[in-house]
C-alpha positions in Angstrom: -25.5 -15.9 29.1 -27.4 -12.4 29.2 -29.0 -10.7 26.2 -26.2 -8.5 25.7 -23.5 -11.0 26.0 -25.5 -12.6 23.4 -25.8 -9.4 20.9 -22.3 -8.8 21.3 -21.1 -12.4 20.1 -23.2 -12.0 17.4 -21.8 -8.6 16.4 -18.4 -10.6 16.7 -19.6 -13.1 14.4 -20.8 -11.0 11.8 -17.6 -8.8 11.5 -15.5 -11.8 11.0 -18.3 -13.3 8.3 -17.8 -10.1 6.4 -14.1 -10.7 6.7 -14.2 -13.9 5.7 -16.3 -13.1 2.9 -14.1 -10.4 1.4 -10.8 -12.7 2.1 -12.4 -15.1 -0.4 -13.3 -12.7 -2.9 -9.1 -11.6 -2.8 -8.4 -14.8 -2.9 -10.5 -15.5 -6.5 -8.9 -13.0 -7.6 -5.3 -13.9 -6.8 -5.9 -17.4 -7.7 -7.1 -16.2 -10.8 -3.8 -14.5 -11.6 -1.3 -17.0 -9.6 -0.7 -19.7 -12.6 0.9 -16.8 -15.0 3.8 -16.4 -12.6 7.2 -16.8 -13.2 9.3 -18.4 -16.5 7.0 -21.4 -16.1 3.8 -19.5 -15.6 1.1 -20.4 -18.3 -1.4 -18.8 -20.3 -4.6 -18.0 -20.0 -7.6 -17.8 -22.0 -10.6 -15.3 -21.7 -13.5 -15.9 -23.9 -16.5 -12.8 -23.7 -19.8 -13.1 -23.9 -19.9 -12.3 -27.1 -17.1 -15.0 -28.4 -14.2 -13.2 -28.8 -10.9 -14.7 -27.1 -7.9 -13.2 -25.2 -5.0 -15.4 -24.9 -2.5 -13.6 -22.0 -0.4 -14.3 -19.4 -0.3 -10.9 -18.2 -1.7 -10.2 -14.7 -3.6 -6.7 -15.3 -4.8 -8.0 -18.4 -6.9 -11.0 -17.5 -7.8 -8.3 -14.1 -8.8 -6.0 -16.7 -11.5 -8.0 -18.2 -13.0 -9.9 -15.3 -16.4 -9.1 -14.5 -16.3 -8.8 -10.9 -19.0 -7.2 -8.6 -17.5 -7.3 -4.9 -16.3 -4.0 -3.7 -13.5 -5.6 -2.3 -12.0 -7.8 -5.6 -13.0 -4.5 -7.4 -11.2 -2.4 -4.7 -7.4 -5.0 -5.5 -8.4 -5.0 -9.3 -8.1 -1.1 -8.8 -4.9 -1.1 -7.1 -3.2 -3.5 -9.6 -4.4 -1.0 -12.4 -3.0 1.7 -10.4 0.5 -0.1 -10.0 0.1 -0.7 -14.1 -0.1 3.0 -14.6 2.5 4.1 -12.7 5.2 1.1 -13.2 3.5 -1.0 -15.7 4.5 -3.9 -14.5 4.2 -6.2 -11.2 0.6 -6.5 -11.2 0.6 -10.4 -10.5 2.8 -10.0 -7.9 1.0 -7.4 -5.7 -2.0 -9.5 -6.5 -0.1 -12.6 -5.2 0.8 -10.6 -2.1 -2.3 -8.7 -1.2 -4.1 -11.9 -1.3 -1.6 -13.6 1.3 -1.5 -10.9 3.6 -5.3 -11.1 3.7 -5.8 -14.6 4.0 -2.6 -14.5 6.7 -4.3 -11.7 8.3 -7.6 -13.1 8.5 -6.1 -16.2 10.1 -4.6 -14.0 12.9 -8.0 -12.5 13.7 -9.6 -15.8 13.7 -7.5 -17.3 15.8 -8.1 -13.8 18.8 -5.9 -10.9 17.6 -6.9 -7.3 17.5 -7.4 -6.1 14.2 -5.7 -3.3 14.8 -2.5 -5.0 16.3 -2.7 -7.1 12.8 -2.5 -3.5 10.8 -0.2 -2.5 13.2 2.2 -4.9 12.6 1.7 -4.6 8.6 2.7 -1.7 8.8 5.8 -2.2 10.4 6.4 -4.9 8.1 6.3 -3.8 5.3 8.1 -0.3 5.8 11.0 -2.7 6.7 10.8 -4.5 3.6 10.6 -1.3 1.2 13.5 -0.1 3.5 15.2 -3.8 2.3 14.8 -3.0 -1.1 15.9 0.3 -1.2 18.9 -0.5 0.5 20.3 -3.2 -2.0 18.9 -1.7 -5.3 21.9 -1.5 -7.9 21.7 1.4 -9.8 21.7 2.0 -13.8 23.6 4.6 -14.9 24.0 3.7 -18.9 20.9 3.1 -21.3 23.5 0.9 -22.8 23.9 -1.6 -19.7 24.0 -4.7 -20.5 21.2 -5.8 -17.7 19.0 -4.2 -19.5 18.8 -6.4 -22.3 18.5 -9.3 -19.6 15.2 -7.2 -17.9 13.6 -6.6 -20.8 13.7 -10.4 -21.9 12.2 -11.0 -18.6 9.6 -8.6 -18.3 8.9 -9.6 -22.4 8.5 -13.6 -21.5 11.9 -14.0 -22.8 11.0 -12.8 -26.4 14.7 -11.8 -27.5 13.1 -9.9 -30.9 11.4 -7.8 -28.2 13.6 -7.3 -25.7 16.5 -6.2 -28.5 13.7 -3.4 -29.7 12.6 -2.0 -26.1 16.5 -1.6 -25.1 17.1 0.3 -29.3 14.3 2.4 -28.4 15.4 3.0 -24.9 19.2 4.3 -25.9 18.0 6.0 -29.3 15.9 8.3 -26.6 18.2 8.8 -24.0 18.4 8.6 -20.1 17.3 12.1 -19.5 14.4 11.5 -21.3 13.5 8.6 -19.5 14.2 9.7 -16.6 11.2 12.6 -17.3 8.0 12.1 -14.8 5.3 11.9 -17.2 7.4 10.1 -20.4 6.4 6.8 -20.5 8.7 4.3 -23.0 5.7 2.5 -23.3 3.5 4.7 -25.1 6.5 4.3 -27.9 4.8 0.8 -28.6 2.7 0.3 -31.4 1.1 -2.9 -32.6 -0.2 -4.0 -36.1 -1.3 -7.1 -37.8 1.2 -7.9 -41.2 4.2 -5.2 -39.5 7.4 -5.9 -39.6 9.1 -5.7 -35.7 11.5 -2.7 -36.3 12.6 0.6 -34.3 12.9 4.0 -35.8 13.4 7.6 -35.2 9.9 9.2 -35.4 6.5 8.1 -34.2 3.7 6.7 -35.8 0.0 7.5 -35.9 -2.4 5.1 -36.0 -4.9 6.6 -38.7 -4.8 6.9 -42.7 -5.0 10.4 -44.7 -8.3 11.7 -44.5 -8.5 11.5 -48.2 -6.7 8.9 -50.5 -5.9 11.9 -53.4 -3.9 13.8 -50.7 -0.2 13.0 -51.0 1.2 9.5 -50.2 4.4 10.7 -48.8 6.3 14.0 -47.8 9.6 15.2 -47.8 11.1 18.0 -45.8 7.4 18.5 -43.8 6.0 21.4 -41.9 3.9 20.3 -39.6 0.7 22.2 -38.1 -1.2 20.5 -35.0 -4.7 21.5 -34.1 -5.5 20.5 -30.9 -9.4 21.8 -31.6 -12.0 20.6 -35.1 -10.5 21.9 -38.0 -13.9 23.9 -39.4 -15.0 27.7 -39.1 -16.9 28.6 -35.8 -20.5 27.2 -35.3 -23.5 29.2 -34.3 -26.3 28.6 -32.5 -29.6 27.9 -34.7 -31.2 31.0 -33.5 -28.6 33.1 -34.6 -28.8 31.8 -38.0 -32.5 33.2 -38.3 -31.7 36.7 -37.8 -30.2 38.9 -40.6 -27.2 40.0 -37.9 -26.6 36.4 -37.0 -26.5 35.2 -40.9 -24.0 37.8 -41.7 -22.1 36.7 -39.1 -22.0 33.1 -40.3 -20.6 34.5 -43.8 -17.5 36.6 -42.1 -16.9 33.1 -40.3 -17.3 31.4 -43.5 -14.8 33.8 -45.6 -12.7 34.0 -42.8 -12.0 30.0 -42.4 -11.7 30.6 -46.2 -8.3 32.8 -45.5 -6.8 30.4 -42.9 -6.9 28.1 -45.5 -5.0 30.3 -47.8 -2.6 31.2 -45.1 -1.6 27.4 -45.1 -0.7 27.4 -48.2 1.1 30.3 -48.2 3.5 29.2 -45.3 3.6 26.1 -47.1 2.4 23.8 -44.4 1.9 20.0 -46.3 0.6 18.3 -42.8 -1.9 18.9 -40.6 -2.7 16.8 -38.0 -6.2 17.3 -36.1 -7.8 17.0 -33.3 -11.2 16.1 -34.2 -13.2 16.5 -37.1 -12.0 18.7 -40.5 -15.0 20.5 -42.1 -15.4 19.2 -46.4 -14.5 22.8 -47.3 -10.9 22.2 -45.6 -10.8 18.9 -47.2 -11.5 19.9 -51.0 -8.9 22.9 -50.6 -6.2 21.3 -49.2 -6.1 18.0 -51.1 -5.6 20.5 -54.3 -3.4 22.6 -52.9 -1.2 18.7 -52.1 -1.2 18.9 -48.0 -2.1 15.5 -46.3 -4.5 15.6 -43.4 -5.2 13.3 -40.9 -8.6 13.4 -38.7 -9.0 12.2 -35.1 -5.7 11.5 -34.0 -5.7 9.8 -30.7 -4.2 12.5 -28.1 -1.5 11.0 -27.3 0.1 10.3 -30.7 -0.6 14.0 -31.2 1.5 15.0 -28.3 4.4 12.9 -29.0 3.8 14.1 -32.5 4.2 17.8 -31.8 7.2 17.1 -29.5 9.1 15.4 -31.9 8.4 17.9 -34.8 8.8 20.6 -32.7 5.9 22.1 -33.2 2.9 23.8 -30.7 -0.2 23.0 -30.6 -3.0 25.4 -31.7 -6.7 25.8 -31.8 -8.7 26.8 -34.8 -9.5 30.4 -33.8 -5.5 30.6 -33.3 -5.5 30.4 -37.4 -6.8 34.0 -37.6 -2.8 34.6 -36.5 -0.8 36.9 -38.8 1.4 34.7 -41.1 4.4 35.3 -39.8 3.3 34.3 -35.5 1.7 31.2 -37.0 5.0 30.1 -38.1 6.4 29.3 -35.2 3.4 27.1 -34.1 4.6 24.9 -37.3 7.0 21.8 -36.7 9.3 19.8 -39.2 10.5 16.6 -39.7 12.3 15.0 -43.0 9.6 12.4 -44.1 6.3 11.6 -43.6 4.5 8.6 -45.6 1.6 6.3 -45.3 2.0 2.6 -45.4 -1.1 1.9 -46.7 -1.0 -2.1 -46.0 -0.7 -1.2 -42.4 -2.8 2.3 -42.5 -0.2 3.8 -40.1 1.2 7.4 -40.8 4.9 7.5 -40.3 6.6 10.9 -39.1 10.5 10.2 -39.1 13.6 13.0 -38.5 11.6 15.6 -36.6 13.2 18.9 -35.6 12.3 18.6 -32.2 13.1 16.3 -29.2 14.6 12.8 -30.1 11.4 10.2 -30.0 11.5 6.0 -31.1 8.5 3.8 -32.3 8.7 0.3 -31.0 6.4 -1.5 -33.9 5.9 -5.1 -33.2 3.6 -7.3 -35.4 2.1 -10.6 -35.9 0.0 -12.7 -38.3 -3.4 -12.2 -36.3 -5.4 -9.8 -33.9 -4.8 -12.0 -30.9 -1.7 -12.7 -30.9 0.2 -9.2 -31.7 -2.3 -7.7 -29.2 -0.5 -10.1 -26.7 2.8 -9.0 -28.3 1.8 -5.5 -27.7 1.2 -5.8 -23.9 4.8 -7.6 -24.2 6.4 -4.9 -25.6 4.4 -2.5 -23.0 5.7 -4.5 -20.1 9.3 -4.9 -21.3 9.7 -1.2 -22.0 7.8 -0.2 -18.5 10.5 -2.8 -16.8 13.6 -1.1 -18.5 12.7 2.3 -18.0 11.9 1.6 -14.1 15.2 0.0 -13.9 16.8 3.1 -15.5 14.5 5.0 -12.8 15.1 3.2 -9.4 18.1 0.3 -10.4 17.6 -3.3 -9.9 17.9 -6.2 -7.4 18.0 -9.7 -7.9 14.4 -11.2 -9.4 13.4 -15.1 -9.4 12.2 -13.8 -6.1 15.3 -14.0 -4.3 15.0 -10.4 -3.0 11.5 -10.7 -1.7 12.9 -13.7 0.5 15.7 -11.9 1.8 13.5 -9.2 2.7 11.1 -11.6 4.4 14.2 -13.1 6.3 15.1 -9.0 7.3 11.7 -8.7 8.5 11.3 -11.9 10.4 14.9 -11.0 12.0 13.7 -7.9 13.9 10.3 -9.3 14.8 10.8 -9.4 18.3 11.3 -5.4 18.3 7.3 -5.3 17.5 5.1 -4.2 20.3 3.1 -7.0 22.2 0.9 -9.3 19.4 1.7 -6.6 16.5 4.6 -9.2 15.4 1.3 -11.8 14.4 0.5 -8.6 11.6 4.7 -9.1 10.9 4.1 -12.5 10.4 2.2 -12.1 7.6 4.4 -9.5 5.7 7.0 -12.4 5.8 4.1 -14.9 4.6 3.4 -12.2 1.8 7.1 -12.0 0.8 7.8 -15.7 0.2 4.5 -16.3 -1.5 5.8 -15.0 -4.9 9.0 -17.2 -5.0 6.6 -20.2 -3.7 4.6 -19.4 -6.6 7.0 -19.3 -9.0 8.3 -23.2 -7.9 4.9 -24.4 -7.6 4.2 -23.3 -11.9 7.8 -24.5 -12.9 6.9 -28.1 -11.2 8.5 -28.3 -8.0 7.6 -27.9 -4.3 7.6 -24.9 -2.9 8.2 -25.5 0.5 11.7 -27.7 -0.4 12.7 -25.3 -2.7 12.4 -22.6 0.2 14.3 -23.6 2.7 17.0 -24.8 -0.1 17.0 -20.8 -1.0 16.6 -19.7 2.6 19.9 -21.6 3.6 21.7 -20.7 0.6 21.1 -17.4 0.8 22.6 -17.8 4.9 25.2 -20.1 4.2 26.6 -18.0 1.0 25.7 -14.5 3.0 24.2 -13.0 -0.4 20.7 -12.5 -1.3 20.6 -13.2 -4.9 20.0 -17.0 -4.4 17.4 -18.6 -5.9 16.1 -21.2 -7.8 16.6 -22.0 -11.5 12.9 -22.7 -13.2 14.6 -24.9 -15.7 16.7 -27.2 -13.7 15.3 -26.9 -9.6 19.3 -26.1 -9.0 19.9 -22.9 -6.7 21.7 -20.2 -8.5 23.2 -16.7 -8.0 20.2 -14.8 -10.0 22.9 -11.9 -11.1 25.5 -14.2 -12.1 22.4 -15.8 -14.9 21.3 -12.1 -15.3 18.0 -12.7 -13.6 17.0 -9.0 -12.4 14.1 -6.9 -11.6 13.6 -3.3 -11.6 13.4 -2.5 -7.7 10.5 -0.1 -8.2 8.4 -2.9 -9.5 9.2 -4.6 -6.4 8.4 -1.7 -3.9 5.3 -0.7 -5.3 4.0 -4.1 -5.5 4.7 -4.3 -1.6 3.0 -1.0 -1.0 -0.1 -1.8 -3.3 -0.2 -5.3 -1.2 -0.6 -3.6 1.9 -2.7 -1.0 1.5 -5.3 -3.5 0.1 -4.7 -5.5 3.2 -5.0 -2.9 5.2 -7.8 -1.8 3.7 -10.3 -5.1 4.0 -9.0 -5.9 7.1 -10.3 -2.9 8.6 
């Protein structure tokens, strides 16, 4: 063997250990993930180094607060954070799959197979499979379905309380709402320790009145938002030495003085803020009676201002005339602190319809495990409203993978080894799912597989409870199909990715 047969072998060999490598480092993190899966999955328990514990079961969670240094676990942790922010749910599942199609992948390589005929054949893969979905997604057409109810008890871990309070909230907003691009149902969730679960008309703001002689509670309130600090203009130090630059800081100081009065002439008795409010704006208003609350987070603001109706505005949009700044204010029948829970509660504003999902629990841990509950079960139900629904248990992701296996042969030369591991990818969450509820997963697949053949329907699978196969839409087992798609998508672009 010549020198340069010998260089390239070793090239060869060091491209497949960095493969290898960063197939194990997908594979910690899937396995890390793998036992919350399904009705059966279990929890797990994340202690810091500081000593303070996490009990979850959701996927993006537990990925969220893994300290992980290789670019390529950091690189799937990314993509199921992604997937959370745009569906908010399905995390464990893309994680499942990417880490199949990488280990399936690597395999192929191994074993001679281009690289690029691997991708190649991904790629064809999985476009069939989103084409699958697509295809057989049922469509929602009433917040009031009764499916709904079934997903959200899903999606929530089979909490009823829950899944009763995401599909409330869902039909006191209203389809067109959900159906906007950048409303998210759940944002509506809120979480407190001692709260009662409950769903209401309004929003809440997580924050007390900036002063406990302000008023406790509000009737018929109009409602100024400052997206800015609520304090006169600053100047610069330097100014402040020169005799133009102090007079200057007294106009500013006389003129906040004014904006003030306006207030109270237009008979505004909230302000919500921003950032900071200056103690002259705080000694004026709490005796003139108006309530103000400092540092509201920005999101509680905006759904604050859309629900009142009102606009937002920046301090040195106070020098207004009376009369303009009116129709920056916004209304809404009661406001009131409940100051065992130090939430602010805005109820029957004037402008578009809003509902609070509040869920609570005795301790920190466990409602902030509620919480992310809630979160997922209102994420499920409004991407069901979205893109409809297909059969879950992971009965659609094996009909898909039968779809795809079906046209392998239409794959050019060895592209259909990069197919073979989209179908891999597709069965791995239903195998999963039987290996956490107690049975074996390879039985329990080709029971499904044949079922779903013999019966010519693709909603077979397996009950959790019992190992009996099922028709998953006869027991109301269903997924949102955009949870499904993107999951596939976020799988193989990671694959993709490392594998290149």
């Amino acid at each position: 063997m010549n020198v340069k047969q010998v260089s390239k072998n070793a090239e060869v060999d060091e491209r497949l250990a960095a493969l290898s490598t960063n197939a194990s480092a997908i594979r910690a993190i899937a396995s890390a993930v793998e036992g919350t899966l399904g009705p059966k999955g279990l929890d797990t328990m994340l202690v810091d180094q500081f000593g303070g514990v996490v009990i979850t079961n959701d996927g993006v969670t537990i990925l969220n607060l893994m300290e992980v240094n290789h670019p390529a676990a950091k690189m799937l942790i990314n993509i199921a954070k992604a997937q959370q922010e745009e569906i908010g749910d399905g995390t464990t599942t893309a994680t499942i799959m990417a880490g199949s199609l990488v280990n399936a992948g690597m395999e192929q390589v191994i074993k001679g197979v281009p690289v690029a005929k691997v991708i190649e054949g991904l790629r064809v893969g999985v476009s069939r499979a989103l084409a699958f979905f697509k295809k057989h997604a049922i469509e929602i057409t009433d917040v009031k379905h009764p499916l709904l109810e079934q997903i959200a008890l899903i999606a929530g871990r089979n909490h009823e309380d829950i899944a009763k309070l995401t599909v409330q909230a869902a039909s006191l907003i209203g389809k067109d709402k959900l159906l906007e691009t950048k409303f998210k149902l759940a944002d509506t969730v809120a979480a407190q320790v001692g709260a009662e679960n409950q769903v209401f008309q309004g929003v809440v703001i997580n924050k007390e009145r900036m002063n406990p002689q302000m008023p406790l509670k509000i009737e018929n309130a109009k409602i100024l938002i400052i997206d800015d600090a609520f304090e006169p203009e600053e100047l610069e130090e330097e100014s402040l030495g020169t005799e133009a630059g102090f007079q200057r800081f007294v106009e500013l100081q006389k003129e906040f003085c004014q904006n003030l009065e306006k207030l109270k002439l237009l008979g505004v008795n909230l302000v919500l803020v921003d950032r900071g409010v200056s103690p002259m704006a705080e000694e004026v208003l709490t005796d003139a009676g108006i309530m103000v609350v400092q540092r509201v987070a920005h999101k509680e603001l905006r759904r604050a201002m859309e629900h009142s109706g009102a606009r937002f505005i920046k301090r040195t949009g106070l020098k207004k005339d009376p009369a303009e700044l009116e129709r920056y204010l916004g209304r809404a029948a009661s406001v009131y602190e409940d100051e065992k829970l130090e939430l602010i509660f805005v109820l029957g504003g004037a402008g578009k319809p809003m509902a609070t999902i509040l869920v609570g629990a005795a301790t920190e841990e466990v409602v902030g495990e509620r919480e992310r509950i809630a979160k997922d079960a209102a994420s499920s139900v409004q991407a069901a409203i979205k893109g409809g629904i297909v059969p879950g248990g992971g009965a659609i992701e094996l009909a898909a993978a039968q779809f795809v296996e079906e046209h392998r042969q239409e794959a050019r030369g060895m592209a259909a080894y990069g197919i073979d591991c989209v179908v891999d990818a597709l069965q791995r969450p239903f195998s999963q799912i039987a290996l956490n509820a107690g049975f074996n997963p390879l039985e329990k697949l080709g029971d499904v597989l044949a079922c779903q053949k013999e019966k010519n329907s693709i909603s077979y699978a397996m009950d959790c409870g019992i190992g009996s196969i099922v028709d998953m839409f006869e027991k109301g087992i269903v997924d949102p199909v955009l949870v499904k798609i993107y999951a596939v998508k976020a799988a193989g672009e990671v694959a993709e990715a490392i594998l290149r």
